[in-house]
N, C-alpha and C positions, 0 to 999 in steps of 0.2 A: 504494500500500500504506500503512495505517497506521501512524505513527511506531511504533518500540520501544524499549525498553530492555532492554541486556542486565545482568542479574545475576548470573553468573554460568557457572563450566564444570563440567564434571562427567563424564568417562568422553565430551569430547570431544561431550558434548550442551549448544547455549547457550541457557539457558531464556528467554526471553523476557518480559517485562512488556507487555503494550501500554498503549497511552494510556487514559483515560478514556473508556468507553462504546465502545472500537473491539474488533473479534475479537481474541479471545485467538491467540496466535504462539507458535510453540517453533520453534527455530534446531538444526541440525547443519553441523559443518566439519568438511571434508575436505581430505584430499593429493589430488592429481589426480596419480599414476604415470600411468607409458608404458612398459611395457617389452615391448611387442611392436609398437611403431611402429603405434598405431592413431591417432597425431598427424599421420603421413604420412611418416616414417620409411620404413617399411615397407610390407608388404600389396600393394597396387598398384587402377589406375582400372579399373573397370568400366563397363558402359553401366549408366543406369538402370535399375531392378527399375520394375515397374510401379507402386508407391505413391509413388515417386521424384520429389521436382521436378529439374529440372532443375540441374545447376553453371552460377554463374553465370560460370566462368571463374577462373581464377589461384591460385597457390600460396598456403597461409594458413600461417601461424604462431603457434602456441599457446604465449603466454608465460606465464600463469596457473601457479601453483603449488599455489593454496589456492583452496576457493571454501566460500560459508557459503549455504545454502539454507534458508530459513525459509520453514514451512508456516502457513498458515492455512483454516479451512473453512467457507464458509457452508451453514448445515444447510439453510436456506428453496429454496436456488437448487440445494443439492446438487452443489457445484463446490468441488472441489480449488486452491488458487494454492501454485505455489511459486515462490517468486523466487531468482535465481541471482546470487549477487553473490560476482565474483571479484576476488584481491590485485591482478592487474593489467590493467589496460585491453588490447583487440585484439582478436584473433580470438578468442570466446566459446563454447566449444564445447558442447553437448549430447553427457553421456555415449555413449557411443555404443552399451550398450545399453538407453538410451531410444529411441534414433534410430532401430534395427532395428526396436524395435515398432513408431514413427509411418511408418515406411517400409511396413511390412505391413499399416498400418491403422488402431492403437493409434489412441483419439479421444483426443491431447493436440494442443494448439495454442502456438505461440510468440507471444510478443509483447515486440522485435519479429520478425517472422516468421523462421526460420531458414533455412539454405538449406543444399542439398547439396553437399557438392566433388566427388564423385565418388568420392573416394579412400576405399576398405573394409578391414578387417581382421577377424582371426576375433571381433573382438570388438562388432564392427557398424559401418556407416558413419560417416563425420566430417561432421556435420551442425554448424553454428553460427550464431551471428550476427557479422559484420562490424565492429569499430573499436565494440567498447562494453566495459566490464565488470559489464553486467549484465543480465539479460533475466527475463522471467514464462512462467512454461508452467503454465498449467488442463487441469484433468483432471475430468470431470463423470462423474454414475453410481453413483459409489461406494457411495451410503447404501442402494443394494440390497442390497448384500451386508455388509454392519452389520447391517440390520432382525433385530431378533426372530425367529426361527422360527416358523412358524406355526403355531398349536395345528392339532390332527387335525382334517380336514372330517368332515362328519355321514353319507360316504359308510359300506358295511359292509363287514368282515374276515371269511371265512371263518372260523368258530368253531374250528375244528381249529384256525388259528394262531394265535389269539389263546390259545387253551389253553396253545401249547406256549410260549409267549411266559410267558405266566403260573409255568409249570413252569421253565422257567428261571431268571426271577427269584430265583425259591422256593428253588432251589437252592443261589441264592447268599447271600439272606438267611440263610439256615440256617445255613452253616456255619462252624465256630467262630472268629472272629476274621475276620481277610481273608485273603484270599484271598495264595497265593502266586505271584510271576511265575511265567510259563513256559518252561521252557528247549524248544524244539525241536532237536534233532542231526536231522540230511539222511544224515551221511554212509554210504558202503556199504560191507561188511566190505574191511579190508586198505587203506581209502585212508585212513591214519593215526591221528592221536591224536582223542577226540570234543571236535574242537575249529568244529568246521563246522554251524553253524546260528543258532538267534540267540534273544534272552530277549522276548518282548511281555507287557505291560502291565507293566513296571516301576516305569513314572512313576504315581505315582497318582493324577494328574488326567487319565490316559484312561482309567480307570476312570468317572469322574465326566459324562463326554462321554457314553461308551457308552451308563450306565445313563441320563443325562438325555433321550436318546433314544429309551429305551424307555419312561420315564414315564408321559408325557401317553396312551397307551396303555392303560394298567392301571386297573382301579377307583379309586376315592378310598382304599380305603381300604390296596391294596396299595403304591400311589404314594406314597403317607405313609409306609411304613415303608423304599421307598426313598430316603426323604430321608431318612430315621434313621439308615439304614445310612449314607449319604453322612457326614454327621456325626460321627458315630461315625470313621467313617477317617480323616477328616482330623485330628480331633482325636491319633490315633493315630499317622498318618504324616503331619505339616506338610506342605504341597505347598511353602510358603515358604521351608523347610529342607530339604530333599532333591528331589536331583534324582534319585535312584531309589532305590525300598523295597530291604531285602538280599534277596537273590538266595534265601537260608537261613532267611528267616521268613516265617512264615503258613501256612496251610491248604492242603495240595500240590490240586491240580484234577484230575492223571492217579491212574489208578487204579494203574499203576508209576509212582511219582517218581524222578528221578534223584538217587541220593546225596549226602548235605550235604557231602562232600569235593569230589564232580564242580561242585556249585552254588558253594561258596566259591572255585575254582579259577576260573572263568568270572568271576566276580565282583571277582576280584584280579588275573586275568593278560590272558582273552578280550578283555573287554569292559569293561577299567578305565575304560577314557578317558568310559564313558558314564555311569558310578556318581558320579565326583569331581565336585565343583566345584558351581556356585551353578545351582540349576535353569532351566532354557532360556526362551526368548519360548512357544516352542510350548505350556508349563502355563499361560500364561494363557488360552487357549483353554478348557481342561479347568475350569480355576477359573473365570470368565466364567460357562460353563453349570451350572455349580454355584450363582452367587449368581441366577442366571435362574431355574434350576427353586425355588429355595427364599424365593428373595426378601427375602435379606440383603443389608443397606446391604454397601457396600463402606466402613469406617475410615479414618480418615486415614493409621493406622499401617501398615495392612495395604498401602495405595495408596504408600505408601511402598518397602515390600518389592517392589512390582510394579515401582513406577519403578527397581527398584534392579537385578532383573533385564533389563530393558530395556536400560539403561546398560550390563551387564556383556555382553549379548547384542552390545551396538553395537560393542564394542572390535574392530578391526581390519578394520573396514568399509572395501571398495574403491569407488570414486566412480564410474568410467568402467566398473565392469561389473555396479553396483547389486545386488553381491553384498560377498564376502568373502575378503581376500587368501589367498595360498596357505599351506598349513601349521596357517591359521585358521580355516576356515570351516563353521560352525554343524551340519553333517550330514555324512555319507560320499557323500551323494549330491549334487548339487546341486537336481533337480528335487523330491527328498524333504523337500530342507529348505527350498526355497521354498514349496512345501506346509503347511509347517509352522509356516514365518514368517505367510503370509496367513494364517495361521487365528488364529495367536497375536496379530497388530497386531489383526484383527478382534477376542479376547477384548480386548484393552490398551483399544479405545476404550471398548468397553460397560461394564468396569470404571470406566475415566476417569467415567464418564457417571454409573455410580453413587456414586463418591464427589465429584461435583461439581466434580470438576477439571478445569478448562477446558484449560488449557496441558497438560494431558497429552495431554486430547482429541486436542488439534492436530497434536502430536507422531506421535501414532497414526495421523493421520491421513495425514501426510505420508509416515510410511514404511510403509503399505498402499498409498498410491499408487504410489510407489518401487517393491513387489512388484508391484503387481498390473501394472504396465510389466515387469516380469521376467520374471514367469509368459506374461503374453501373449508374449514374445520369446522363451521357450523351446518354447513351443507353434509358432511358427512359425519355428525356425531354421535347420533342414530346407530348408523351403523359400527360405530368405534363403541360402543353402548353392547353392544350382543357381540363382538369379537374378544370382547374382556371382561365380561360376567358384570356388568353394570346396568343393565337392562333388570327392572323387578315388576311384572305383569300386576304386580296390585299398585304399583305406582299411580298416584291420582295428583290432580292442579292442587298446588299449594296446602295439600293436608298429606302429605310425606308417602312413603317413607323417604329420606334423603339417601342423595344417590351415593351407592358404595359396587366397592366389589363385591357376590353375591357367591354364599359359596352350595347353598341346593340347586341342584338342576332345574325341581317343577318351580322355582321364583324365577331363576335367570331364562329360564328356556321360552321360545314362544311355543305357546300351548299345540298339540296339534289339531281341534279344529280349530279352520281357518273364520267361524266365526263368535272366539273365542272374546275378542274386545267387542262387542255388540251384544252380546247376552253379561259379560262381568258388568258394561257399564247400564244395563238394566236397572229400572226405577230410578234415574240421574234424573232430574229436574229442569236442570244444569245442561243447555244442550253443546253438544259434540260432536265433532266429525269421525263418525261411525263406520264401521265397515265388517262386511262379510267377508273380507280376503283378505286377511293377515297372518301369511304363511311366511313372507322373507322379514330378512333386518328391511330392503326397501320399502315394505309397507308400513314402517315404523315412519311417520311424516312430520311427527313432533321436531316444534323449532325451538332452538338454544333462545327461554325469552327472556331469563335472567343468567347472567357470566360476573362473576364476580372472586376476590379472592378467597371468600368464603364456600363458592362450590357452583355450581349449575342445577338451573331448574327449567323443562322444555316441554312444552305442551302444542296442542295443534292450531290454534288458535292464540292472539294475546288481546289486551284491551288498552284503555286510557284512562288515566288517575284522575278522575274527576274530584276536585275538591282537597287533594294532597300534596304531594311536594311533588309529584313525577322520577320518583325514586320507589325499587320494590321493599316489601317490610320484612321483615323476618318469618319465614315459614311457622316456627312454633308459635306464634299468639295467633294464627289460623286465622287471620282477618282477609280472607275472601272477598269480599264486597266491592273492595276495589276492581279488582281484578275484571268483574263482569257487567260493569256500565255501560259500556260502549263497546265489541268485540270484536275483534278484526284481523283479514289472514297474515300471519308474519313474510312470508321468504320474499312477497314481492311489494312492501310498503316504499312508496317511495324510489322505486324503481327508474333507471338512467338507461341511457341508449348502451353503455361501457357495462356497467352492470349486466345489465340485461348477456352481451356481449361476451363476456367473464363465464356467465351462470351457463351459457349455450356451451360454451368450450370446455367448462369442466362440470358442472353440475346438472345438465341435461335429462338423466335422469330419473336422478331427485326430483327436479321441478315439475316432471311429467308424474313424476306418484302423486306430489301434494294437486296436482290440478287433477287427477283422475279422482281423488280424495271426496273433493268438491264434488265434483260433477254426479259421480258416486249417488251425494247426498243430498243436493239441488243442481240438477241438470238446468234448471232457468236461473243461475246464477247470476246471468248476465240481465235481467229484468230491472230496471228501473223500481225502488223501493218493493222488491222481492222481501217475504217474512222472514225474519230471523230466524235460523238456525243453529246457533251457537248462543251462549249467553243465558242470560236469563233475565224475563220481565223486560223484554225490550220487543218492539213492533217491527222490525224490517231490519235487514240487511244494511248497514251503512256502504256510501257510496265507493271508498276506498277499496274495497272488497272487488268490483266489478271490476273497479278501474285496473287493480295492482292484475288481476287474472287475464284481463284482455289483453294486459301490455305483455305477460308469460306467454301465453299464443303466438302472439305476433313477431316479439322478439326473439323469444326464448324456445319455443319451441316449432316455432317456423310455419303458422298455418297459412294456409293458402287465404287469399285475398278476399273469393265470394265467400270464405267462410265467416271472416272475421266483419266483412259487412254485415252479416246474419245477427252480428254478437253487441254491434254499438246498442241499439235498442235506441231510445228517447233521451233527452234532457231530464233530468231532475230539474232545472231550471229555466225561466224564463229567460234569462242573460246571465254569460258570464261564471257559465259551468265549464272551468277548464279541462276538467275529467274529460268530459262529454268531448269537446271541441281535441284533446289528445287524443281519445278514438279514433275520430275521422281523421286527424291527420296520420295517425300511427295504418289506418286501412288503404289513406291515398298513398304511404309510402310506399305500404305493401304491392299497390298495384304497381306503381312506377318504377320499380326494384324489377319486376319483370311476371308479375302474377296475369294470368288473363284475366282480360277486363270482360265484365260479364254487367248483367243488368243491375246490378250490389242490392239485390232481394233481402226488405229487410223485415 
């Protein structure tokens, strides 16, 4: 690796200098906790999973306390280096959920080469190197899912959608100012206060996402005045200053709004914890495609702001589970907010990129690698669950047992009838995504919805903390309730064209069980306020559910164009349903990519 120098700390990020003429470096340090004995405390051995080397024997001891991981990225080779250098020499350990993904497959390599102990916990295998304090692990690939977007191919759209795509737009350029968030309420007469559902587009750089996807779309000349509009808002709502518009201003979108007392109340008491504070990683995504579609430098000052949210974003980062400690961590969900991270490091680089900031570059770079090792290890932990006895069939949401190595067969094993989870979860109240076919670990579709360094907890569905801090509680005071106000699918919330992209390439499918899951259990999935089936005491399906599954089709799992025409359905809104208005553009691009154009029968 290239000499550095370090100049500096900053919210626990060490910038880095490099030498003369060598790749630009940017450094992060961390604590290395334990406190679920993923060191070998705890957990217990297993036989190898199948991507498993072998143990090469003997008990190891993890003496390290601190380690400082400094990224660098060659653009020409397209390879990730990070190096690992810990306070003290010994046994060297690989987070352990890095290890879980290179155990399932993750293309990172060590050098020198790591090895396995055998020894698992819910937090993934103890994989390390031997009597060193310090190792390299590459990560190639990456600059896929960076690239540009690709302008529309010269394939054709069915004119009906491109009309109604047009009319949409239209709609929202027109009306006066911006647009107001939207409160959705779920809940059904008599199941309490309307404190059960949840606000979208708040942030006003998914606004910016949205429409930058419906652009390239539209004539020259409607496309022009959606950059106007873009303009226009930001000038109006700073994305650098707020991390959500009020809840009480702007142009209502339902033709009933809900009252400015009911909006300020959601605003100050609901959903405080997501209004306060310094805007998240995930706006840089939103802002990213902002300066893509208009093709504004990015500032020094501005790049500043960017770094500053990065910084505030990184406070209370966990090392060993490549997330974020408990009490702290970035989402309600965990798979929603890895989601939202990979999209955001992806906007940090291409910002980096336009204001010529190499070290930030770097920086970006290494903690999209750091996700995109997440993402892969949540997409397959399910299965790393039944490969090491950590799978227990009476496992139930938030009323335990907590995940261990399992040492009876009839707990860890799946049952053999295959319509074992459908009769166990009999008289549940509490609705679920059910099924008659859970023969494989793939039919296991539970998503990682809390990671923390206290352990993992994954269910098939998650929700939104209405009226809390937007942090999970502890399993043992059994407080449920949160958990099912609002309910909705995890693996595709919040879903990016890169993601999406990522998920096709390695996780494919996975995302074909969790949509087959669905479909399973509401084949009209895609209906426009379809009844709830997850949850409980709530009226319909929220919108996010259709949305995150159409964009799995289309992105992720490649459906044909008249199909996904079939699947937009309707508006929930009279104006200003970006969901809706992502459909049609996600179906026109499908045509135009090379789908036969057909009557879009819907």
């Amino acid at each position: 690796m290239n000499a550095t120098r370090l100049l500096g700390l900053a919210a626990g990020v060490l910038v880095a200098a490099s030498a003369a003429g060598a790749a630009e470096t940017a450094s992060l340090e961390f604590e290395i906790l334990d406190r679920i004995g993923w060191q070998g405390g705890k957990g217990g051995t297993t036989p190898a999973g199948p991507f498993e080397a072998p143990s090469t024997g003997g008990k190891v001891r993890v003496a390290a306390r601190k380690v400082v991981e400094t990224y660098s990225y060659d653009r020409k080779a397209d390879v990730l280096t990070i190096d690992f250098r810990f306070d003290r020499k010994g046994f060297a350990p690989v987070p352990p959920m890095l290890a879980l993904a290179v155990e399932r497959g993750f293309g990172a390599t060590f050098a020198p080469p790591a090895r396995s102990t055998g020894h698992v916990s819910p937090l993934g295998p103890l994989m390390g190197v031997d009597g060193t304090d310090r190792y390299r692990c590459t990560i190639g690939g990456l600059g896929r899912y960076v690239a540009q977007p690709a302008g529309p191919a010269g394939g054709k759209a069915p004119e009906a959608l491109v009309g109604e795509l047009r009319d949409e737009v239209e709609k929202i350029l027109s009306a006066k100012g911006h647009l107001a968030p939207w409160l959705v309420l779920v809940n059904v007469p008599g199941s309490g206060a309307p404190h059960r559902g949840d606000v979208y587009w708040s942030n006003p750089t998914e606004t910016y996402y949205l429409l930058a996807e419906a652009a390239p779309l539209l004539d020259r000349k409607l496309a022009g005045r959606v950059g106007q509009y873009l303009r226009t808002l930001r000038r109006a709502l700073p994305p650098e200053d707020l991390r959500a518009m009020p809840f009480t201003g702007g142009t209502a979108r339902e033709h009933f709004p809900p009252s400015q007392a009911l909006l300020a109340a959601w605003e100050a008491k609901v959903l405080a914890y997501r209004v306060a504070g310094m805007p998240p990683i995930w706006s840089l995504y939103g802002l990213a495609r902002y300066h893509d579609l208009l093709g504004e430098k990015v500032t020094g000052q501005k790049m500043a702001c960017y770094d500053a949210m990065v910084a505030n974003g990184l406070k209370h980062r966990d090392w060993a589970t490549l997330y974020w400690r408990r009490g702290r961590t970035p989402e309600f969900n965990a798979v929603h907010a890895v989601n939202r991270l990979f999209a955001g490091f992806v906007g940090y680089i291409r910002l980096a990129r336009r204001a010529g900031d190499e070290r930030a570059e770097a920086l970006g770079w290494g903690l999209l690698g750091r996700t995109a090792a997440l993402r892969y290890a949540m997409g397959k932990y399910t299965q790393f669950q039944h490969a090491h006895r950590l799978f227990n069939v009476r496992y139930a949401k938030n009323k335990g047992p907590a995940l261990r190595v399992e040492r009876d067969p009839a707990i860890y094993s799946i049952p053999k009838d295959p319509a074992w989870w459908v009769k166990a979860d009999g008289g549940e109240w509490i609705g679920n995504l059910r099924t008659w076919r859970w023969r494989r670990p793939i039919d296991n579709v539970r998503q990682v919805h809390r990671l923390d360094e206290l352990g993992v907890d994954v269910w098939e569905w998650g929700a939104v903390d209405c009226g809390g801090t937007g942090q999970k509680r502890l399993r043992a005071k059994r407080d449920y309730w949160y958990e099912r106000l609002c309910p909705y699918y995890l693996p595709f919330a919040d879903m990016t064209p890169e993601l999406a992209r990522f998920l096709a390439d390695h996780l494919q499918p996975e995302c074909r069980a969790f949509v087959e899951r669905v479909e399973e259990n509401q084949p009209h999935w895609h209906v426009a306020y379809a009844e709830a089936i997850v949850g409980g005491e709530i009226g319909f399906m929220t919108p996010p559910n259709a949305h995150g599954l159409f964009l799995a089709k289309a992105w992720v799992l490649k459906e044909k164009p008249d199909v996904l025409a079939r699947l937009i359905d309707v508006a929930w809104l009279p104006r200003g349903d970006l969901f809706y208005l992502h459909k049609l553009a996600g179906t026109i691009g499908a045509y135009r990519a090379g789908g036969r154009e057909g009557r879009a029968q819907r």
